[in-house]
Residue frames as qw, qx, qy, qz and C-alpha x, y, z in Angstrom:
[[0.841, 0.407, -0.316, -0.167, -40.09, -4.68, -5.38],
 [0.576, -0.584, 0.563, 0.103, -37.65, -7.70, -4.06],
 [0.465, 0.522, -0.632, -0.335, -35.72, -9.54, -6.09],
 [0.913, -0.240, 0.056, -0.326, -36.69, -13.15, -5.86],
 [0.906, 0.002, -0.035, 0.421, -33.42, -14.94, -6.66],
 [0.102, -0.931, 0.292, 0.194, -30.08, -12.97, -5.80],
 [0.354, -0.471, 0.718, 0.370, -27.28, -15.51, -7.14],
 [0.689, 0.540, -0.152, -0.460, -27.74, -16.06, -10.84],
 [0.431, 0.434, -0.791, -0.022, -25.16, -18.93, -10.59],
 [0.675, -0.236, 0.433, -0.549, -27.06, -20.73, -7.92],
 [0.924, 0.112, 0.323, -0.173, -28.86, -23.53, -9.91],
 [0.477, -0.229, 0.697, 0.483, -25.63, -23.53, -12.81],
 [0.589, 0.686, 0.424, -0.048, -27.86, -22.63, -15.78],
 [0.463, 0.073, 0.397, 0.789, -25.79, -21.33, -18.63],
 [0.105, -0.153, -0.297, -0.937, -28.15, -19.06, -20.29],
 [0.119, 0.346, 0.649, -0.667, -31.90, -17.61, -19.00],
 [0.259, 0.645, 0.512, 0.505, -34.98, -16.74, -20.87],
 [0.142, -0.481, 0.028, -0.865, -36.40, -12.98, -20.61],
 [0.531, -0.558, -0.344, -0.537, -38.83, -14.24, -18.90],
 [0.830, -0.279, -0.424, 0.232, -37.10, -16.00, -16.01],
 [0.281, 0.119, -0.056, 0.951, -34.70, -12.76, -15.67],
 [0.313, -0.552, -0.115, -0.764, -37.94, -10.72, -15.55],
 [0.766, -0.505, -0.244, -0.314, -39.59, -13.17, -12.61],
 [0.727, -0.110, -0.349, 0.581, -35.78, -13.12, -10.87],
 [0.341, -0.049, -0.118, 0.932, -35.21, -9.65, -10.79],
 [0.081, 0.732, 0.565, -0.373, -39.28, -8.27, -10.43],
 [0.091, 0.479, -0.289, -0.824, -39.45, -6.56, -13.48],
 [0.738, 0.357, 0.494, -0.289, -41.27, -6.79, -16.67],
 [0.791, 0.095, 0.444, 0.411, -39.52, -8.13, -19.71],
 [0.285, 0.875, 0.288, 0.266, -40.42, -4.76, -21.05],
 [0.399, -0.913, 0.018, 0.083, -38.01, -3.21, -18.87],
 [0.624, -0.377, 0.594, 0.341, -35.47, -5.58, -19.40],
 [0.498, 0.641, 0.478, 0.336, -35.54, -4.91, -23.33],
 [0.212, 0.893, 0.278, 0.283, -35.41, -1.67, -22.57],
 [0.310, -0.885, 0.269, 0.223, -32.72, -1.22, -20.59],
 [0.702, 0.061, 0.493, 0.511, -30.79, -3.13, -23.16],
 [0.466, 0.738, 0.298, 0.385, -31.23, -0.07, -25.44],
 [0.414, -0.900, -0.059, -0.119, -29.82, 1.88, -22.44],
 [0.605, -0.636, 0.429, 0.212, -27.04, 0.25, -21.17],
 [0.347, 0.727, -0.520, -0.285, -24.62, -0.35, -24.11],
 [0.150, -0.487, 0.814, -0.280, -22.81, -3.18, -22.17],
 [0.519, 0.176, 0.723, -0.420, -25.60, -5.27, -22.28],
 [0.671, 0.294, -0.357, -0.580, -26.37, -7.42, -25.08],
 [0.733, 0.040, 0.610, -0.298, -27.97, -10.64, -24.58],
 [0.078, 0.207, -0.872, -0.436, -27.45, -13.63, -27.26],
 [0.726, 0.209, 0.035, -0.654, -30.62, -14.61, -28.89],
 [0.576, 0.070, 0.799, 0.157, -31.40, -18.20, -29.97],
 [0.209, 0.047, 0.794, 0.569, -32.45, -19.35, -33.12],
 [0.079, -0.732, -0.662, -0.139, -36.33, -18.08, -32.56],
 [0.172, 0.522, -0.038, 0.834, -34.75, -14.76, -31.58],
 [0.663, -0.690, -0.280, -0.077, -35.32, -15.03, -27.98],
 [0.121, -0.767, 0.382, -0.502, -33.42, -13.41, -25.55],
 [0.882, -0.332, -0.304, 0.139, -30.93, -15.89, -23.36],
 [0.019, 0.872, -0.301, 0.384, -28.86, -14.40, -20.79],
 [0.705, 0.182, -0.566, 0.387, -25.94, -15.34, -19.25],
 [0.631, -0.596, -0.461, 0.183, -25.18, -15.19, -15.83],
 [0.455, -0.039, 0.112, 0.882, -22.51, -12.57, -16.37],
 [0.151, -0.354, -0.353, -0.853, -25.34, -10.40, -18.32],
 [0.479, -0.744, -0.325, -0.335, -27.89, -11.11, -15.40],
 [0.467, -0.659, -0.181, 0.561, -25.60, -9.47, -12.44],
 [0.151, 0.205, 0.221, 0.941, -25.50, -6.69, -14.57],
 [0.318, -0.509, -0.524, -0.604, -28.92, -6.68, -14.91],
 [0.601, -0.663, -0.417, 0.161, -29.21, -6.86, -10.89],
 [0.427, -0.275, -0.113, 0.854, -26.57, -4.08, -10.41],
 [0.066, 0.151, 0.220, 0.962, -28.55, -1.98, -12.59],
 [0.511, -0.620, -0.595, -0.033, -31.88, -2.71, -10.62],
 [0.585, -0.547, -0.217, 0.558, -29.75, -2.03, -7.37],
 [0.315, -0.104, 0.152, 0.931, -28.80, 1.61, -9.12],
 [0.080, -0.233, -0.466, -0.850, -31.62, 2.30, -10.79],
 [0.496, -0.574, -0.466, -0.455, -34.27, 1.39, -7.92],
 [0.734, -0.474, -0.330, 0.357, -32.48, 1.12, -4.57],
 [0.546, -0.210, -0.118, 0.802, -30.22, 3.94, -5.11],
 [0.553, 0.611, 0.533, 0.194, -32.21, 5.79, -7.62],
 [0.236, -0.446, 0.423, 0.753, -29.95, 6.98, -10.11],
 [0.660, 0.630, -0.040, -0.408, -31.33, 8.10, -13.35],
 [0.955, 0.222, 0.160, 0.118, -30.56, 5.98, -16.10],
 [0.451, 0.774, -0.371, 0.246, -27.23, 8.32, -17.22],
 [0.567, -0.585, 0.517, -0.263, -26.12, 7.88, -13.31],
 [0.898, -0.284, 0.318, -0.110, -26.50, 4.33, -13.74],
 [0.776, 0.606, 0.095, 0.144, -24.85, 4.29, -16.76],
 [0.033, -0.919, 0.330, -0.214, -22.27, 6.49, -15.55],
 [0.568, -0.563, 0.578, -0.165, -21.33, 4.75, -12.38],
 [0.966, 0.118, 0.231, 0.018, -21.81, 1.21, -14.45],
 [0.615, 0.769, -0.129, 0.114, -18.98, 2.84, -16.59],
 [0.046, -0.769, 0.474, -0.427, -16.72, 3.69, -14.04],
 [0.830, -0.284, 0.461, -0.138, -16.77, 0.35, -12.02],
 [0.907, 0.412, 0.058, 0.060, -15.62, -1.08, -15.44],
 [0.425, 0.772, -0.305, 0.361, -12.76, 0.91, -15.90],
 [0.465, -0.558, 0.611, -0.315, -11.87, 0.21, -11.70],
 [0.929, -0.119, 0.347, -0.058, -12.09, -3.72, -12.70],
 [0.893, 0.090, 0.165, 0.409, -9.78, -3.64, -15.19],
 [0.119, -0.846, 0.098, 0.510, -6.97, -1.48, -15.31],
 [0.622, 0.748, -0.131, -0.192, -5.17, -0.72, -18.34],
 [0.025, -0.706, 0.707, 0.006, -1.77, -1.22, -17.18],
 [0.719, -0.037, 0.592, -0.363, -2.90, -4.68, -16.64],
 [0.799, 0.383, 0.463, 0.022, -3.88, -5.58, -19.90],
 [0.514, 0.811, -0.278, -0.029, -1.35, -3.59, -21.61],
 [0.206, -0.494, 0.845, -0.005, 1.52, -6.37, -19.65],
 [0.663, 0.061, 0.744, -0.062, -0.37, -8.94, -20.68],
 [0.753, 0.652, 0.090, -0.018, -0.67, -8.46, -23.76],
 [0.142, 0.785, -0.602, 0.033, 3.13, -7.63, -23.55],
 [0.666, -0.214, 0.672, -0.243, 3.46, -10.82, -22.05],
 [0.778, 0.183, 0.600, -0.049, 1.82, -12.59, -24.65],
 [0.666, 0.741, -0.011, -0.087, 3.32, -11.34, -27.42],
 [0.039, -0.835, 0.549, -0.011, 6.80, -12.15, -26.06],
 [0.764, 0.008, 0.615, -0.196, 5.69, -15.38, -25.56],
 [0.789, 0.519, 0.297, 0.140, 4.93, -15.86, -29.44],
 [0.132, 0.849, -0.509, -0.037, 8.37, -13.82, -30.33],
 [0.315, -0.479, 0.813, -0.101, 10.08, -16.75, -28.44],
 [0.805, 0.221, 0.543, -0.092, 7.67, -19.41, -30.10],
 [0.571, 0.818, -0.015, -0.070, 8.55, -17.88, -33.69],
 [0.032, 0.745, -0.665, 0.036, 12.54, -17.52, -32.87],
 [0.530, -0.228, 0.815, -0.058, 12.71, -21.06, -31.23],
 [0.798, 0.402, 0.441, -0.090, 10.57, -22.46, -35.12],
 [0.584, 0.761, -0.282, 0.015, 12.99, -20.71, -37.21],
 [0.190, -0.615, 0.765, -0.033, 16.19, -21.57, -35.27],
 [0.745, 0.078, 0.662, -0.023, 14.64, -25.68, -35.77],
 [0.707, 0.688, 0.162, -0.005, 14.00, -24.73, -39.58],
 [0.027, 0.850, -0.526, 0.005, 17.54, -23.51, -39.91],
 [0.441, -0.416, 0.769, -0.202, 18.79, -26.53, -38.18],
 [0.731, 0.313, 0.599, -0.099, 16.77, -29.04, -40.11],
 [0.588, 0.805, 0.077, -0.022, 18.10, -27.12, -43.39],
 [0.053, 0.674, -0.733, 0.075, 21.76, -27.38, -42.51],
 [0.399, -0.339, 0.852, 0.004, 21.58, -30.78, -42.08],
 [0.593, 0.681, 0.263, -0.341, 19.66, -31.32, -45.10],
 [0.209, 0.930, -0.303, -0.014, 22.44, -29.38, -46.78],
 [0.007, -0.690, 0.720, 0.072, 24.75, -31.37, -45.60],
 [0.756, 0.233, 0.592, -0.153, 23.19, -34.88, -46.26],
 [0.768, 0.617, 0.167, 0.031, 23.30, -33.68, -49.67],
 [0.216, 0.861, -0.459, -0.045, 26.99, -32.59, -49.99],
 [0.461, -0.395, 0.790, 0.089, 28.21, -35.99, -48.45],
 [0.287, 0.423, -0.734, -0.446, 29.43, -38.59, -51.56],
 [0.959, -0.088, 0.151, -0.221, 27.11, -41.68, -51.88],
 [0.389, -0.451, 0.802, -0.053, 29.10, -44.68, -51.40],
 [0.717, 0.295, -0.508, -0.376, 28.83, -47.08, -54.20],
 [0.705, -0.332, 0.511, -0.364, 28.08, -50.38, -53.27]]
């Protein structure tokens, strides 16, 4: 089996049918259906007629799990395995546990820097209203 198209970002298409995914990656749509019940990770967004449209993101999956499941052959846990374990190697935790520090220091400083204005904008307020009007 070859795979007729290898770069799913090639032509720029946002989203694929089943069928196009099946006649990219030499498989039958049945497969691809079914390995969605398999692979967890995988879930294609359906249109309004409940068709299966995949993203380019969701079809190099779908080719890595080809390339695991027929080139390497790994039973589906295997693939499922390994697919796991790459995930966890692409992002690390520490990673996203500074960024998320990061971004929450960020909105600390956004929150300090609106109250310190409100403050400011209420002391002079305050004092607007303590000065004597000036009869005219």
């Amino acid at each position: 089996m070859a795979i007729r198209k290898l770069d799913p970002d090639a032509d720029g298409k946002l989203y694929r049918s089943i069928s196009e995914v099946s006649e990219m990656l030499d498989v039958k749509p049945h497969v691809l259906r079914y390995w969605e019940t398999q692979f967890s990770m995988l879930r294609p967004k359906k249109n309004r007629a409940g068709n299966r449209m995949y993203r380019p993101e969701e079809v190099r999956l779908l080719l890595r799990i080809r390339e695991l499941l027929y080139g390497k052959r790994f039973t589906i846990a295997g693939a499922r395995r390994t697919l796991l374990a790459e995930r966890r190697e692409d992002s690390p935790q520490g990673e996203l546990e500074f960024a998320e520090a990061e971004r929450r220091m960020l909105i600390y400083e956004v929150k300090e820097g609106l109250r310190d204005i409100v403050s400011r904008l209420r002391a002079g307020r305050e004092a607007r209203d303590l000065e004597p009007t000036r009869a005219g």
